[in-house]
N, C-alpha and C positions, 0 to 999 in steps of 0.2 A: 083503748084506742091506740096507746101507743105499742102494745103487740100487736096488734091487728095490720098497723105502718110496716114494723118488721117483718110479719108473714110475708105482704105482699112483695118488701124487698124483695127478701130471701130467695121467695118464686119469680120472682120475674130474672134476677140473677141466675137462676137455676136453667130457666128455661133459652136466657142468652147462649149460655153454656154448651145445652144441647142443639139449637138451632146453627151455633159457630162449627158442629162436627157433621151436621145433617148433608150427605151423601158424599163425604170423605169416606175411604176403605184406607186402614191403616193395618201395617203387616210389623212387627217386628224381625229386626235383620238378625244375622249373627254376627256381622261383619260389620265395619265401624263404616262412617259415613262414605268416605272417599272410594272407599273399595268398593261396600256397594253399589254407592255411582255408576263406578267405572265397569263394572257387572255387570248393572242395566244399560248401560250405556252401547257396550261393548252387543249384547244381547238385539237392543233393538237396531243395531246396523248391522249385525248381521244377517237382521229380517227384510233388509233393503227399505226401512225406517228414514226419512231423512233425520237428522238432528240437527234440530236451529241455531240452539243455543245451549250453554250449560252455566248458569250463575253460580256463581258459587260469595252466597249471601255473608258468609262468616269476612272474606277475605275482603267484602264491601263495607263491611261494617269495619274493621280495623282501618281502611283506609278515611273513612269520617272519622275515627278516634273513636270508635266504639267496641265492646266484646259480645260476641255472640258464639253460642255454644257451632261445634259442627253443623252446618245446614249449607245444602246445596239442592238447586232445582234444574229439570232437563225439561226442555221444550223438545219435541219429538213430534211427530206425525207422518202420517200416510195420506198423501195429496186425494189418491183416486177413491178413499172410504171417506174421508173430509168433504169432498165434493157431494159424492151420494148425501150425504148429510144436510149440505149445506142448499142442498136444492129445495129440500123439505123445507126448511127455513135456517133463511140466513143469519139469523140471532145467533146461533149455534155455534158460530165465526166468533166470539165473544171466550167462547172458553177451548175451540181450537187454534191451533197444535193442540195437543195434549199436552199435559206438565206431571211431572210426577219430584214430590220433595221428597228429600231424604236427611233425617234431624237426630239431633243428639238430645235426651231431654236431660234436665237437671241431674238423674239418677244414673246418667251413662246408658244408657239404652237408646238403641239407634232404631228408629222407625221410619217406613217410604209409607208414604201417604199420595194416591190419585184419586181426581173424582170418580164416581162410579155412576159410567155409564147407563145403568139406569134413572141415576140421580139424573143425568143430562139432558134425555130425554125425555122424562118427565117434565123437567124445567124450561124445554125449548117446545113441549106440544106436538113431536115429532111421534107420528102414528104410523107412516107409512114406510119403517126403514128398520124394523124388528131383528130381519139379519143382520143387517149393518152392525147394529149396536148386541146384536150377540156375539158375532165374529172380536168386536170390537173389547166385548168384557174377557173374552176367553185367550184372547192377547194378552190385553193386561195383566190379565190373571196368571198366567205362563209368563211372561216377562218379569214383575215381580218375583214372583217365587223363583225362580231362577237366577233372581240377583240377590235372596236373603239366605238360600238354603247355601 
């Protein structure tokens, strides 16, 4: 009985794990946190992106007395593909702007991580905006890659 308790741990542990990464896209950079940022950052205004915001979570966290490894996140969007979206349904307003983090892990390895717009669309029931969110991964995907390469 009391392996049987451990299994179940084990797997439900396991399966938290995988549900915590499910429709995250994570790239590894080559370039350390900040630069990268500033890469993407730099990338999507020049796309005529608006940029909302940029946290930068390391620099929040020293100011409560905390240490947190490099980690910054950019709020970014496109008003007029946001809208097409958000007509389909408005839930979808919930995970725009887009955000895309950029983190240091424990081993020094700098990874950007955004959701992936398929993941988005699935989760918002939007059927009617297939361009949209193709246009929208094929951005991403060039924006990205263009801040780690």
């Amino acid at each position: 009985m009391k392996v049987f308790v451990i299994l179940i741990a084990i797997f439900s542990f396991t399966c938290t794990i995988v549900q915590a990464a499910e429709g995250l896209i994570n790239k590894t950079s080559s370039y350390n946190v900040q630069k990268t940022m500033d890469r993407f950052e730099k990338i999507v205004k020049d796309k005529d992106f608006n940029v909302i915001a940029r946290v930068n979570h390391t620099a929040a966290a020293k100011k409560s007395g905390s240490t947190l490894r490099p980690t910054e996140l950019l709020i970014f969007g496109n008003p007029k593909l946001g809208t097409q979206l958000m007509l389909s349904n408005q839930t979808i307003g919930i995970d725009l702007p887009l955000k895309v983090l950029i983190w240091e892990d424990d081993k020094g390895v700098v990874t950007l991580s955004y959701n992936d717009p398929a993941w988005l669309q699935k989760r918002h029931g939007i059927t009617d905006r297939n361009k949209a969110f193709a246009k929208m991964t094929g951005a991403l995907d060039k924006f990205s890659d263009g801040a780690i390469k």
